[in-house]
Each structure stands twice: as structure tokens, then as C-alpha cells.
N, C-alpha and C positions, 0 to 999 in steps of 0.2 A: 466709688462707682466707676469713675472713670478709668480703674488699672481692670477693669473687666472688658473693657472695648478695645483694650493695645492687643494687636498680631500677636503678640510673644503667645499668649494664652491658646489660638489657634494651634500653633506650632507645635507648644504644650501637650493638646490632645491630641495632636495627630501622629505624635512620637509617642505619646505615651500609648495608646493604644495599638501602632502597630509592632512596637519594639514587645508589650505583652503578651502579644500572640506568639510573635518568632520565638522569644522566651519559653513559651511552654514548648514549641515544636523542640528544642533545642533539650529541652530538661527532659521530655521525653524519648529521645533520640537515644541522650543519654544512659538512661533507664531497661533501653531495648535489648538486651542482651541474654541467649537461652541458655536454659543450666545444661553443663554436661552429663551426657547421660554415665551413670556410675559415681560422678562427683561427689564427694560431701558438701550435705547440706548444711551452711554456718546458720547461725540464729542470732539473732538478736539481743541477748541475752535476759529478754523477759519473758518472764514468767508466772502463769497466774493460777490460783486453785493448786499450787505445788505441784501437776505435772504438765500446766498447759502451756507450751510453748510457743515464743513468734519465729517462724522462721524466715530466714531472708530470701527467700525464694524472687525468682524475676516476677512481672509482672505479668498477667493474662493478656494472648495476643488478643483475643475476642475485645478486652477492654482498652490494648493499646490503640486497637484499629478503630474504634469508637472516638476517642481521640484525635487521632490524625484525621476522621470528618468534621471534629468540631471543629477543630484549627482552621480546614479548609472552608469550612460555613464560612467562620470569623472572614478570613480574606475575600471571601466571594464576598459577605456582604458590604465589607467595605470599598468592595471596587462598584457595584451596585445601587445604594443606598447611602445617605450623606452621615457615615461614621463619625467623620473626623468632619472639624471646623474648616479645613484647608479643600476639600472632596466632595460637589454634591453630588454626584454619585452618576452611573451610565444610562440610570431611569429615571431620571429627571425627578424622584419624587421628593413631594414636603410634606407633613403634617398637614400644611394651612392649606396645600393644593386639595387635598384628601377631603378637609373638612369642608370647602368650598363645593367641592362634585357632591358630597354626600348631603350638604343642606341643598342642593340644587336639585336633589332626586326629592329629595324629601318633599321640596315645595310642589315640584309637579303632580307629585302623589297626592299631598294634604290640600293645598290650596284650592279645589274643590268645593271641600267640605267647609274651610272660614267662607268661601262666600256665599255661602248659601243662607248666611244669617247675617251678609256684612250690609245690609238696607233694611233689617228691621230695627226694632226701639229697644235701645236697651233694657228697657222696665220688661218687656214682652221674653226679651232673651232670658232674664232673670227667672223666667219661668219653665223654662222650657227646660230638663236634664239632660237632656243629651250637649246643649251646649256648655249647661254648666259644669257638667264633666269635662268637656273642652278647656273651657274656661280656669279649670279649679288644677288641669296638666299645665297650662302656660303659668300659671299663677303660681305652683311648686318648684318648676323649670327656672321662674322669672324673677319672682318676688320675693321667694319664703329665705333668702340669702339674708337678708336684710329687715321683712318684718314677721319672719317667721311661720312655719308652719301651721299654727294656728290663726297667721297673720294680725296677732295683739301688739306685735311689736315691741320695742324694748327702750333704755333710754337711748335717745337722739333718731330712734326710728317709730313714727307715730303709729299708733293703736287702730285698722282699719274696720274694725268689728264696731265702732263708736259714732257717735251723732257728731263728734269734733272733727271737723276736715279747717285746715291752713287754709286752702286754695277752694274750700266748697265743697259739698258732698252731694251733689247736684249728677247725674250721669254724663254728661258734658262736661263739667270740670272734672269730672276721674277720666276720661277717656283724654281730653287735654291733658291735665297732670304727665299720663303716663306715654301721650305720645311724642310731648314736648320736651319733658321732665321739668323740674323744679329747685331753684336755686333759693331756696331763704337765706338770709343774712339779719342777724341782730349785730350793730357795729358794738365795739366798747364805748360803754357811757359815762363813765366813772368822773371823767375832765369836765364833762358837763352838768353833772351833779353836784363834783363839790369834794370837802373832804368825806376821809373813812365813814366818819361817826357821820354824815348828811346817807352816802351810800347806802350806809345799814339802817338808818331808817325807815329811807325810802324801801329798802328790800321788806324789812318788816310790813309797813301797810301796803304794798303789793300782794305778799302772804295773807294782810289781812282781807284782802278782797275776796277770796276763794276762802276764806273760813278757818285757813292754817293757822298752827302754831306759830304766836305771834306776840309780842311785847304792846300791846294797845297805846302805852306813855311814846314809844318808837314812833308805831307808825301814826300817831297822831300829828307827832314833825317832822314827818316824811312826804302827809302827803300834797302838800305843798311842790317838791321835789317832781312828783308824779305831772306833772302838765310839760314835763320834756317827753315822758316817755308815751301822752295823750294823744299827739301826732299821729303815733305809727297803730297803738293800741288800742284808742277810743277814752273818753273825758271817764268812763269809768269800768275803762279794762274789758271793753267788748269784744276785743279784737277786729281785723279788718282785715277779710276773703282776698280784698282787691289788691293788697300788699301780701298775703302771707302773713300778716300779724298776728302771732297767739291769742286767744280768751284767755283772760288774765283772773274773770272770775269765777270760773268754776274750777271743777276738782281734776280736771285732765292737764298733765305738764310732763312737756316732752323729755326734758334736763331731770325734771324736779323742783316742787313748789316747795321745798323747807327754805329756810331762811340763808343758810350760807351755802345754798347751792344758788339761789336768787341774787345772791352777793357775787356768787363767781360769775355768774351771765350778767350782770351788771359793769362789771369790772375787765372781764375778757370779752365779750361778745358770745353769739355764736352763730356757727355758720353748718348749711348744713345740704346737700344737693341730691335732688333724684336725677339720675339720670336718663337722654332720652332714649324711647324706644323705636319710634317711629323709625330707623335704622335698620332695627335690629331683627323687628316682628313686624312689619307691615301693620296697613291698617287694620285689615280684616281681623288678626289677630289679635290685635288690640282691644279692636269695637266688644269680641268678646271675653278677654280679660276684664275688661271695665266692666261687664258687665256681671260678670263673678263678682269683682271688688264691689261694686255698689250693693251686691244683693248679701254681701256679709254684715253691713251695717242696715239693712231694709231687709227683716224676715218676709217670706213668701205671705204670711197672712197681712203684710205690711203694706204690701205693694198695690200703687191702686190700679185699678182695673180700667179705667179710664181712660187707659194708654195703648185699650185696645182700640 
């Protein structure tokens, strides 16, 4: 990674692309030449269909002189525009500069329309379509990278259509969640367990908690084992909002509840981060993102009305 930061690479592209351009000017310079008129025409000597002949004829001026503007585009915009790693160019522009004026327009435009829903309840916002249309562009824009379009998610990215939330599924811990982000960590526990054959037991009656496929003679001497892992999970796998701790008994697992995928998070850890937004989308836009996320696992006949 580091032979990609050395100058020499600069230097690289700014020889290699301006020596390509003179190259063509040069090879076409070359090429410029008109046929005498009366001359014989040589050819190529191919030939196809047995009478169709290439002949070597010069090239079209129409088509040289097309040419000689792209070449001069090429240098115009390198003296312009940041071509080359050594040159940013005589109009100062970037990319970053570009996309910083264009979210700036944008906010002036839109940012309107988030506040006009940024002081009510998200239960209420939940109702309303026009915001969840709102809600459901930030949430494709935002989210679907990671728990996908359907936002079921996949492994290591949790399932939002579901009653299981890490951190609560509360409209205030989704709108936390995603304006703080989230950082879980399961450490490895493997040193604290014990040997192999203690680990796979213990993996066994953890499986056995949630109903999986499970060895019953295992996790009967496993679950002994389990009151390291009761700390962070609960005396019998409740899980705990207040850490991030998994529900260890039911049927939802972010990794995978079989038995040696519960061995490998046992034995590696696992680590896993959302990141924040509060940055990226302001509040406003957030209050109704959350408020999409919350209304995917809370259908509208779900929702109480109470919160009006």
C-alpha cells in the first residue's frame, strides 16, 4: 500500500498520459499524407469474397481533422482540469469540491421538507406516506448497502423486519442506533472456557437453548460452562439491550445458531459496527429514517394509536 503514496507514481501518470497524447499527434502527422493524383493505388494485399480489395489509400481529412480536436481537447483539458497527479489544473476543480456544492444545493432545496416532520412521534410519522416515502429513499440511499433491500439482512448484518433488535426496537433506540451507530463486540472466549471438547460442549447447549440441532449428552456438560457467557447474555440466554448482547434463545442468529459456527464465535469472537450517521444525514433525516426502520418490524395495523 505504501508504493502507492511514493511521487514516482505521480510522475508515472503525468508522463504517461501526456507522452500518449503527443504519440497520437505524432502517429497521425505521420499518416497525413495525399495521394497523387494519377498515382497508382497499392493495396494491401487483402482480400476478401475474391474480388474485395483493401486498398492503401491515405486517410480521410474529415477524419484526420477530428483527430487533431481530440488531441487538442486531450491538452486543453489537462491544462484545465487535474489530468495528471502532478497538475490540478487552472479551474481549481475536484470531484470532492463538486459533490460538496451539489449536497449544499441539495440541502437548501430538501431540508424544508425533513423539517417539517422533524418534531413529531415517530409512531405518527410511521403513518403518514409521504414520509415513509421519504423515509423508505434515505433507507435505499443508506442502509440497503448493508441490510439490503428488503432490509432482512444477511449474516453478520441483522434482520430489521423482526421483533430481535441488539440495542432495542423501541423508536428511540432506532433513531439512536442510527444516529450514533453501533459498535458490538463478542471478545474470544475459548481461554476462559477451557479445552476443545469443554468449548463444544458448551456450543452444543447454547444451540440447545433455541431448539437447534444439538447433542443433549454435550450440552448437558456444557452447561455448567455457560455462567461465563451469563454476564453479557443472561442466566438463560435472554440477551441484554443494555450491552448489545444477543437472545441466545430463540430462533434469530446473526452468525448462525448450528453448532460449529457457535464454536467459531466462541473461539474467534465477533465484532461487528454500524456506523454513525448523525454526520452524514442530520437529524431530521434521521428522525425519519427511524421512522421507516421502526415501521418495517411494527405493521401500520400494529401501531398504537395512542401516540396520537
Amino acid at each position: 500500500m505504501s508504493d502507492a503514496l511514493n511521487s514516482f507514481w505521480d510522475y508515472y501518470v503525468a508522463i504517461i498520459s501526456v507522452v500518449s497524447i503527443l504519440a497520437c499527434a505524432i502517429l497521425l502527422k505521420s499518416q497525413s499524407r495525399r495521394r497523387v493524383v494519377g498515382a497508382k493505388i497499392e493495396n494491401t494485399g487483402h482480400v476478401w469474397d475474391e474480388d474485395l480489395t483493401e486498398l492503401n489509400n491515405p486517410l480521410p481529412r474529415w477524419w484526420m481533422w477530428l483527430f487533431y480536436i481530440t488531441i487538442v481537447f486531450g491538452l486543453a483539458y489537462l491544462v484545465l482540469f487535474p489530468g495528471t497527479a502532478l497538475w490540478q489544473g487552472t479551474l481549481g476543480w475536484t470531484s470532492a469540491r463538486q459533490l460538496k456544492a451539489e449536497n449544499e444545493t441539495a440541502e437548501q432545496q430538501y431540508a424544508p421538507l425533513y423539517a417539517e416532520f422533524a418534531s413529531k412521534n415517530i409512531k405518527l410519522l410511521a403513518e403518514n406516506p409521504r414520509a415513509m416515502a421519504m423515509g423508505q429513499r434515505l433507507f435505499l440511499n443508506n442502509c440497503a448497502q448493508c441490510h439490503g433491500s428488503d432490509a432482512r439482512g444477511s449474516k453478520g448484518f441483522p434482520n430489521l423486519t423482526d421483533k430481535d433488535w441488539l440495542h432495542g426496537g423501541l423508536p428511540e433506540n432506532i433513531e439512536l442506533s442510527i444516529l450514533d451507530g453501533r459498535h458490538g463486540q463478542m471478545p474470544p472466549m475459548a481461554a476462559a472456557i477451557g479445552s476443545d471438547e469443554e468449548v463444544r460442549n458448551l456450543a452444543n447447549y447454547v444451540a440447545s437453548l433455541s431448539h437447534g440441532g444439538h447433542d443433549p449428552l454435550r450440552a448437558a456438560l456444557g452447561k455448567s460452562k455457560f455462567m461465563v457467557c451469563a454476564a453479557c447474555h443472561g442466566a438463560d440466554g435472554v440477551g441484554n439491550p443494555m450491552l448489545g448482547a444477543p437472545i441466545l434463545n430463540d430462533s434469530t442468529w446473526l452468525y448462525g445458531g448450528d453448532v460449529e459456527t457457535i464454536i467459531e464465535t466462541i473461539n474467534k469472537g465477533r465484532e461487528g459496527v454500524m456506523p454513525a450517521h448523525r454526520n452524514l444525514l442530520g437529524t431530521d433525516k434521521v428522525h425519519i429514517l427511524a421512522a421507516y426502520v421502526w415501521s418495517l418490524s411494527n405493521p401500520r395495523s400494529m401501531i398504537d394509536t395512542s401516540a396520537r
